[in-house]
N, C-alpha and C positions, 0 to 999 in steps of 0.2 A: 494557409495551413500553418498551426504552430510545431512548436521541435521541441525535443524533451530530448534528455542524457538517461541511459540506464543503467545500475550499476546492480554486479549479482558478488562484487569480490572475491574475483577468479584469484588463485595464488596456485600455478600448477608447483610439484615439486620437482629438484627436492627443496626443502624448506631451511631460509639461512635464520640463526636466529635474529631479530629483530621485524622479520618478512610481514607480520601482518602490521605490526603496530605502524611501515613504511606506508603499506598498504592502503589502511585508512588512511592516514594524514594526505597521501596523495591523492585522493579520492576528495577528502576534503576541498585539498585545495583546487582539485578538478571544476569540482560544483561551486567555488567561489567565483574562476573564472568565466563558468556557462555563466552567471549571473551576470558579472559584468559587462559579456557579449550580447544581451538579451534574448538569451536563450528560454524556452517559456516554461520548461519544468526538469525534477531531478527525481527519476524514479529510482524506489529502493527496495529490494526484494526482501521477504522473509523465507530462509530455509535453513534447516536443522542437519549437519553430521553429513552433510554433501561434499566432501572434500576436496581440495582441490576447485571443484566449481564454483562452492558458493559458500564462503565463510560471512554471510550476513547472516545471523539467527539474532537480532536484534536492532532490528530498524528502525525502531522509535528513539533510539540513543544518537544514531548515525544520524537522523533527519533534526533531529534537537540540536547536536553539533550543526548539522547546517545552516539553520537557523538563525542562530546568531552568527553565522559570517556573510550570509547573503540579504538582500534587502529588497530583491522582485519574486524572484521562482521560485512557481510554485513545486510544493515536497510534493512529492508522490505515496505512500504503499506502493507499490506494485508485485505483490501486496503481502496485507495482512492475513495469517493462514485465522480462518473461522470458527474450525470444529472445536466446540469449548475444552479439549483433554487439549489444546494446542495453547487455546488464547480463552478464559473465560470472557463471553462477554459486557460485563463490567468492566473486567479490564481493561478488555479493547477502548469500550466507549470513552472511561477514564482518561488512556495516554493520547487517542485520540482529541480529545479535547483539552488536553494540556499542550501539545504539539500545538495546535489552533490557538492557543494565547499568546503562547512562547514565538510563534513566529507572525504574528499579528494577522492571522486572519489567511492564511496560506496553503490548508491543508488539502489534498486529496486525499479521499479515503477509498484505498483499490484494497478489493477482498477476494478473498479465492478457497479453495479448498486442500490443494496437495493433493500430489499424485505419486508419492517417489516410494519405495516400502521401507529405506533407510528411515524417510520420517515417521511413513502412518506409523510402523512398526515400535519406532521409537517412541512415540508416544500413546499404543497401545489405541489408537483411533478405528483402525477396521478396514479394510478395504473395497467393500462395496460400495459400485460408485450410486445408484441409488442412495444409500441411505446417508452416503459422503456430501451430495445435493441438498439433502433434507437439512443434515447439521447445516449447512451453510444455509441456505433459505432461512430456517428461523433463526440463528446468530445474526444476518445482518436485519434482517427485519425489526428483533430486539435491540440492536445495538444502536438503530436509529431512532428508535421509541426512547431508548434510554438517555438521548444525546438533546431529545427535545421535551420530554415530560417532565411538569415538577407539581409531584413528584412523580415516580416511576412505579406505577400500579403492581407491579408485580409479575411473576409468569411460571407457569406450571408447564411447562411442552414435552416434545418426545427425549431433551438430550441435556436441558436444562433445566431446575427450576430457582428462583430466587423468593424474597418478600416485597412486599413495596418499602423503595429506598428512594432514594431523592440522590439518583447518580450529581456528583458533584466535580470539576467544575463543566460548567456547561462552555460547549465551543464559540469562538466570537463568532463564525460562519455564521447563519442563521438560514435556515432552522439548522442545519450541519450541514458538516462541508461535504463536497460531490464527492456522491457513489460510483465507483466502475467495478467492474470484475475483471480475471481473467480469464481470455478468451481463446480455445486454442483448437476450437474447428466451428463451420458454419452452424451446427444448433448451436455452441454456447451463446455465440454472438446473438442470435437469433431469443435466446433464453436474456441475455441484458437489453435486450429492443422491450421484450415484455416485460420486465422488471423498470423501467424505465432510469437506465442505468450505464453507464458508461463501460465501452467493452476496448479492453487491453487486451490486444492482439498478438499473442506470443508463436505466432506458427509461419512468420515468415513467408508473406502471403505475395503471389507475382502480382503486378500491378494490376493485370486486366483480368484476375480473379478477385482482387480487391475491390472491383466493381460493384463484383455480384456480390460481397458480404455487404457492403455500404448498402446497396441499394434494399438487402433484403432488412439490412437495419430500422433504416430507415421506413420501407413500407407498415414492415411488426409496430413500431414507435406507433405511428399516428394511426392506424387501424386498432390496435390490440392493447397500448400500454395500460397497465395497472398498477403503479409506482410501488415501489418495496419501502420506499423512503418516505420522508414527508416534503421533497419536492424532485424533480428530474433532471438528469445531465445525459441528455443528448450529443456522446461525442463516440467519436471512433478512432481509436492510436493502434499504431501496425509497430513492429520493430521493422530495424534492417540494420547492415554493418556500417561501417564508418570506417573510413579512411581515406583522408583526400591532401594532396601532395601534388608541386605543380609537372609530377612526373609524373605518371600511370604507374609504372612498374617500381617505382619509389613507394608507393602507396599502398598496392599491392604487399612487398616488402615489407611494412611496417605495420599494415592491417589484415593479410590474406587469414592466419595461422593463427591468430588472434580471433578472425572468428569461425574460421572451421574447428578451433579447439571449444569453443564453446558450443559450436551444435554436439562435438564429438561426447566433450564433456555430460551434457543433457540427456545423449540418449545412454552414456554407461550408467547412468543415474538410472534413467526411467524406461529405459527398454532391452539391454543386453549386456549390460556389466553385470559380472561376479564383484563382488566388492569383501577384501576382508579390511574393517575399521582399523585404521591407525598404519596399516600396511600397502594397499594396493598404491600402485604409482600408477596415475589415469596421464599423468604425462609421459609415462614410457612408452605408455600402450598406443598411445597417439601418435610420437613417435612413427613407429613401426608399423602404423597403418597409413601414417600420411600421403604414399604414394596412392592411397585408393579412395580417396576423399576427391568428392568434387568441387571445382578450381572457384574463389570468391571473386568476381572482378566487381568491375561496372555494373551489374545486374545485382548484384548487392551493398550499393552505396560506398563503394572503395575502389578509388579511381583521382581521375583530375577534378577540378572545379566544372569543366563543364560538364561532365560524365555524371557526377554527382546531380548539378542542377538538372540535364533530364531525367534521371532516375525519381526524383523527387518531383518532378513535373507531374509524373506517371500518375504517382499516388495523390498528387491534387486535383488531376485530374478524372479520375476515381471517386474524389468526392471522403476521401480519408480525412478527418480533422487533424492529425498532429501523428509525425513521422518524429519515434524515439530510437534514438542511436546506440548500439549498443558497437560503443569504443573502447570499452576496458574490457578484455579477455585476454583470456592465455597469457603470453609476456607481451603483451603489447607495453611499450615503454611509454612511461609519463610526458615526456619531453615529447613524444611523437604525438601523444593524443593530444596536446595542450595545443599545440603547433597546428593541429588539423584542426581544432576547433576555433581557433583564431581565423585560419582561411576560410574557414567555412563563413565565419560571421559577417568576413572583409567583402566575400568573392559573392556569395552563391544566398544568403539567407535576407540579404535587403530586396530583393524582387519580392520576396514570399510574402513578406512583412506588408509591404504596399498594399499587393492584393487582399491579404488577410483582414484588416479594419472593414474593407468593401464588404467580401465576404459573410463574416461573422455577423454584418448586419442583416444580411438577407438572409440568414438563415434562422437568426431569429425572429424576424416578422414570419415567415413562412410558419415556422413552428407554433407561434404563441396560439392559435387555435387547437391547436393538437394536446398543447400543453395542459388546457384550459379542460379539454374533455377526459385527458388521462387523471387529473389533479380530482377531477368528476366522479370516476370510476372507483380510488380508493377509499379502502373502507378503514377509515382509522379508528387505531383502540381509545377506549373510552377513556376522557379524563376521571380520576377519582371527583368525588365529591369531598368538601371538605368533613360534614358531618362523618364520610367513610373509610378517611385514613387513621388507620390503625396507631394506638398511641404504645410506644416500648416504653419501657421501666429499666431505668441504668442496673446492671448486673450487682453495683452494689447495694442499691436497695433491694432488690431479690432475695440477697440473699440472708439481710437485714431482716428481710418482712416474712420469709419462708422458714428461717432458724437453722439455714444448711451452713456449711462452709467451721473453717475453724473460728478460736475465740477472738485470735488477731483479726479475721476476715468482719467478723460481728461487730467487733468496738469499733474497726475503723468507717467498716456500713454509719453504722450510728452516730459518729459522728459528723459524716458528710452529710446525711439525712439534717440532722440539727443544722448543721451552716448553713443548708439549702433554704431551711426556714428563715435567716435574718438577712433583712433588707442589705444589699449591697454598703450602700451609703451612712451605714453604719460602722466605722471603720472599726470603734471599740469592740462592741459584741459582736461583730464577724472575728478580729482578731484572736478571741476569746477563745473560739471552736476550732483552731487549727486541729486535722486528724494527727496522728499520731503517725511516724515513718512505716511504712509496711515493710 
């Protein structure tokens, strides 16, 4: 089983000033660490006007910082919001594959849709989750046409439409780097088994219900899959808490409140917070409920080293691919998470590692037939012909050849049109046709 770090950039208040700018950099330097420990990835949320919970609304920035300070682990999404009023898909595809250069080949691409009404609302998206599916279903399906087509046919759909462009630059991944989504009850997972796509498990799932999601993953996979992508990633990542201490109640301590403020947090977001923007304190509120919250021990990855390695046994033995730790919440302190993450690498994560080479091998021999008839099943968009790619006309010869535009717009058309005509290598008569400043 591999291990990821998850980070959503809790800051509860009240807020001192320099809090976030601390925020990040220690986050930075968190996922420097995981790297050095060989920790196997560093997910990063996207969300918008969440406060308190989650001041990431731009993850391609955070994961590009990471980038250059780390030199195995792999970046996550976890994820990228789809519905094009959030993220057009060009765009997506775009920083996606600039993040894949920048960090030599590293990227995960986790996609999801939103659920919060602070966001849909914010950015005027909708909230039917129906049609919320659909925006996602065709963004990532374009988004992966776009990431391996050259050039990029074009697309007319329910939510988007573009021209044929030649998305640039293309990812070093090849064809692009793994799909997952996010997953947070049995259909969705069930919905990336047929997508043939990796499912990010945000529901905090008990180990021997972890079972039944894996197994039903797995069966949808090689019975059903029909790739959204132009190839498949076959994994399953679950979260759970983090905190481990060679004390129980030390641990406890340092991680209990850390992550019941982030379940607490998630559901004033997304199920029974009144929220007034720039005002509500979701840490008072927590607070004042904390006597009625249920207690995080052991049974949620916050405990001793050994309490920790059965917990995680649980989930390997389950059949989960990679258990992500969600260690930054609420106030949890930097120095405490650094510190658990060290024991954890010293104490508890070399057994996993041993098994895991074994593992990963047998489960790709098992698959590669499965693989072989999903890869079978999809029905990909058509390459252009060359004869059928459409030729553009630079705007200033338009507007040159059309007679619109003012008289400055015309002479200086005219004379780009003239330089266009003399051979490069001509230094004189190019120098000759300089345009005139605009």
């Amino acid at each position: 089983m591999k291990f990821g770090v998850f980070y959503e950039h809790q800051l509860p208040r009240p807020w001192a000033d320099g809090a976030e700018h601390r925020l990040l950099q220690e986050a930075l330097d968190q996922v420097e660490l995981a790297d050095r420990l060989g920790i196997d990835y560093a997910w990063e949320v996207e969300h918008h006007f969440l406060e308190e919970y989650s001041h990431s609304s731009a993850p391609e920035i955070f994961l590009a910082a990471c980038s250059q300070r780390t030199k195995r682990i792999r970046l996550g999404h976890g994820i990228c919001l789809m519905p094009p009023k959030y993220n057009h898909p060009t765009r997506v595809a775009e920083r996606i594959a600039t993040l894949d250069l920048v960090s030599k080949g590293r990227v995960e691409f986790g996609t999801g849709e939103s659920a919060s009404l602070m966001e849909l609302g914010g950015f005027n998206v909708g909230f039917d989750a129906v049609e919320k599916r659909r925006m996602w279903l065709e963004a990532v399906e374009q988004c992966a046409n776009m990431l391996v087509m050259d050039p990029y046919p074009g697309f007319k759909g329910e939510f988007f439409e573009m021209p044929c462009r030649n998305v640039v630059p293309k990812p070093l991944q090849k064809p692009h780097p793994p799909l997952w989504v996010a997953c947070s009850n049995r259909e969705t997972i069930k919905m990336a088994a047929r997508y043939g796509i990796g499912a990010l498990t945000f529901a905090f799932v008990d180990p021997r219900e972890a079972r039944q999601w894996v197994d039903d993953y797995y069966r949808i996979f090689k019975e059903e899959c029909v790739p959204i992508g132009h190839a498949v990633n076959p994994n399953v990542a679950m979260v759970t808490g983090f905190s481990v201490h060679p004390d129980e109640e030390e641990a406890r301590r340092r991680g209990e409140d850390g992550l019941r403020f982030f379940r607490y947090g998630l559901a004033h977001h997304y199920v029974f917070g009144e929220h007034r923007p720039g005002r509500t304190d979701i840490w008072a509120n927590f607070e004042k409920a904390r006597h009625a919250l249920p207690p995080a021990g052991a049974d949620h990855g916050i405990g001793t080293p050994d309490q920790l390695r059965t917990h995680l046994r649980h989930f390997e033995e389950s059949g989960v691919d990679q258990t992500v730790f969600i260690q930054q919440g609420g106030r949890n302190r930097h120095d405490h998470i650094c510190e658990a993450l060290e024991l954890f690498a010293r104490e508890v994560m070399p057994e996993f590692r041993a098994r895991e080479i074994e593992r990963e091998k047998r489960k790709q021999e098992e698959l590669a037939p499965y693989v072989e008839k999903a890869m079978a099943r999809k029905t990909a968009m058509t390459p252009m012909r060359d004869e059928d790619i459409p030729v553009y006309i630079a705007l200033g010869r338009k507007v040159a050849e059309e007679g619109t535009g003012t008289e400055r717009q015309k002479q200086n058309a005219k004379l780009w049109a003239d330089a266009a005509k003399v051979t490069l290598g001509d230094p004189d008569r190019h120098g000759a046709k300089t345009p005139a400043a605009s």
